[in-house]
N, C-alpha and C positions, 0 to 999 in steps of 0.2 A: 646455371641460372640461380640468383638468389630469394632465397625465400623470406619474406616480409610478411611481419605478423599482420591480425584483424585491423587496425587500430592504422596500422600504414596503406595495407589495402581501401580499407573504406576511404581513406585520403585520397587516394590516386583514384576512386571512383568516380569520388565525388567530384575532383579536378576535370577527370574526363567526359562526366555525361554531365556535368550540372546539376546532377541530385545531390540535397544536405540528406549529411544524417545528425539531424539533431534533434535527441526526446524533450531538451528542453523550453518549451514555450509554452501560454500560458493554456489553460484550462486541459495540459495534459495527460490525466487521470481518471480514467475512467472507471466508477463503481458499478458492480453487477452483482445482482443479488438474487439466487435461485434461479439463473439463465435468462433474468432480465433487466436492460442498462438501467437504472437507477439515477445516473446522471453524471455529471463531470465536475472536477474539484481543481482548482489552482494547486493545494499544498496535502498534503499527508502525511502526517504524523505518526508515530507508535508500533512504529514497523519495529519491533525488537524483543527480543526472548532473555531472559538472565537465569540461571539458576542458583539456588543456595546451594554456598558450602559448607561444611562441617570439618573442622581441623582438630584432628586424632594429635595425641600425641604420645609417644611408645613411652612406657615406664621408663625413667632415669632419664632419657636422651633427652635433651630440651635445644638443641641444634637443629630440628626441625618440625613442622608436623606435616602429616598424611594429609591431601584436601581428598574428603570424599563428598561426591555429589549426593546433595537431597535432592527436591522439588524445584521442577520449573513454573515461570510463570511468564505470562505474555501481556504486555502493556495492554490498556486500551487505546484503539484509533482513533484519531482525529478527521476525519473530509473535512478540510475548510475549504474556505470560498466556492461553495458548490452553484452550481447550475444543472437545473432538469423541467422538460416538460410535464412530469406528471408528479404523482405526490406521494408516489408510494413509499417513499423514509419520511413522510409527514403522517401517513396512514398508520404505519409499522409502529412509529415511536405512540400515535395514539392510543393503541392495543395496549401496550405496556404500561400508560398510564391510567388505563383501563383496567390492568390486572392480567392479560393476559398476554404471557410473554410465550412469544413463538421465535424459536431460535432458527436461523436462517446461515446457510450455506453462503460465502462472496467472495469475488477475484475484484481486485485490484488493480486496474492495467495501466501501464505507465506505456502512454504512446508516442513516435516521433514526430516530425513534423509534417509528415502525412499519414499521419493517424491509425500506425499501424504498431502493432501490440510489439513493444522491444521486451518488456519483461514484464512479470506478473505473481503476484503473491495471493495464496490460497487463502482465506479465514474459515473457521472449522464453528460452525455454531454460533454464532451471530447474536448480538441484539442491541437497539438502539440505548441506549442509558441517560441520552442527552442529545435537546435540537436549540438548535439558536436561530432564528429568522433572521430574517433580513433587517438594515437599517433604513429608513427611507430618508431622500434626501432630493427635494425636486431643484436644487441648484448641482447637481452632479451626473452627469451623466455614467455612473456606475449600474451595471447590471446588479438586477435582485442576488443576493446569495444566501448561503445556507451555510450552518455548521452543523454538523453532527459528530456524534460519538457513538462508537462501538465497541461491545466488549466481545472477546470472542475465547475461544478456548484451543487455539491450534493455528499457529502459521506459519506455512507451507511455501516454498520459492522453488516451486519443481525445475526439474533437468533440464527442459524444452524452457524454459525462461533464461536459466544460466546460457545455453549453448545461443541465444537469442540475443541476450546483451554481450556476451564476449565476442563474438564472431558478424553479428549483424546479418546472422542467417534467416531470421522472421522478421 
């Protein structure tokens, strides 16, 4: 019997039962912040980590140099085009322009097209830095949305996300 990767199985699922699997469609992002939904966003941005190098280079050889690693750093996030019923990243970011910044715990969940978590990234200490409201426009029939900005100190793509998005097991 031949064995067929994730990527060909999910094909022949979805041929047989009529289920898609597809995470891409719109508002499918959902932000949670200290175990509470916060809302959902079209696009997300700043999912990425770089670190500095440092290039040693040995007395006399100049054929190469050593790259040794410094310091990491982690973009800040983007939610755009959000949608939520409540107003808590309206609340949060007003704390902060308040003065008092409360750094918060979020997952990021990128869902498919029935709204079930394929992958998910951890943010480690949170805080709003930046909110953009909405545009209004009564010749449009566009939903209100929201932009926000996060900065955060730590991001995380645990196991159970990877084995999720390769295999279509969550």
């Amino acid at each position: 019997m031949p064995v067929i990767g994730p990527s060909a199985a999910a094909a022949v699922f979805s041929r047989v039962t009529g289920v898609r699997d597809n995470p891409y469609v719109g508002y499918n992002f959902l932000v949670e912040i200290q175990g509470i939904l916060a809302g959902g966003f079209t696009q997300v941005s700043g999912l990425d980590t770089t670190s500095e190098v440092e290039d040693i280079r040995q007395g006399g050889n100049n054929s190469y140099a050593y790259k040794l690693p410094k310091s990491s750093s982690y973009s800040d996030i983007q939610l755009i085009s959000g949608l939520s019923d409540i107003d808590m990243l309206w609340a949060w970011r007003q704390q902060v322009v308040g003065g008092k910044i409360t750094r918060r715990n979020a997952t990021i969940y990128l869902l498919n097209d029935m709204h079930i978590p394929k992958m998910w990234w951890n943010l480690s200490r949170c805080w709003p830095t930046a909110w953009s409201g909405p545009s209004f426009d009564a010749g449009s029939s566009t939903v209100l949305t929201t932009t926000v900005t996060l900065a955060h100190e730590g991001l995380e793509n645990p196991i159970a996300s990877a084995i999720g998005s390769v295999g279509g097991l969550i």
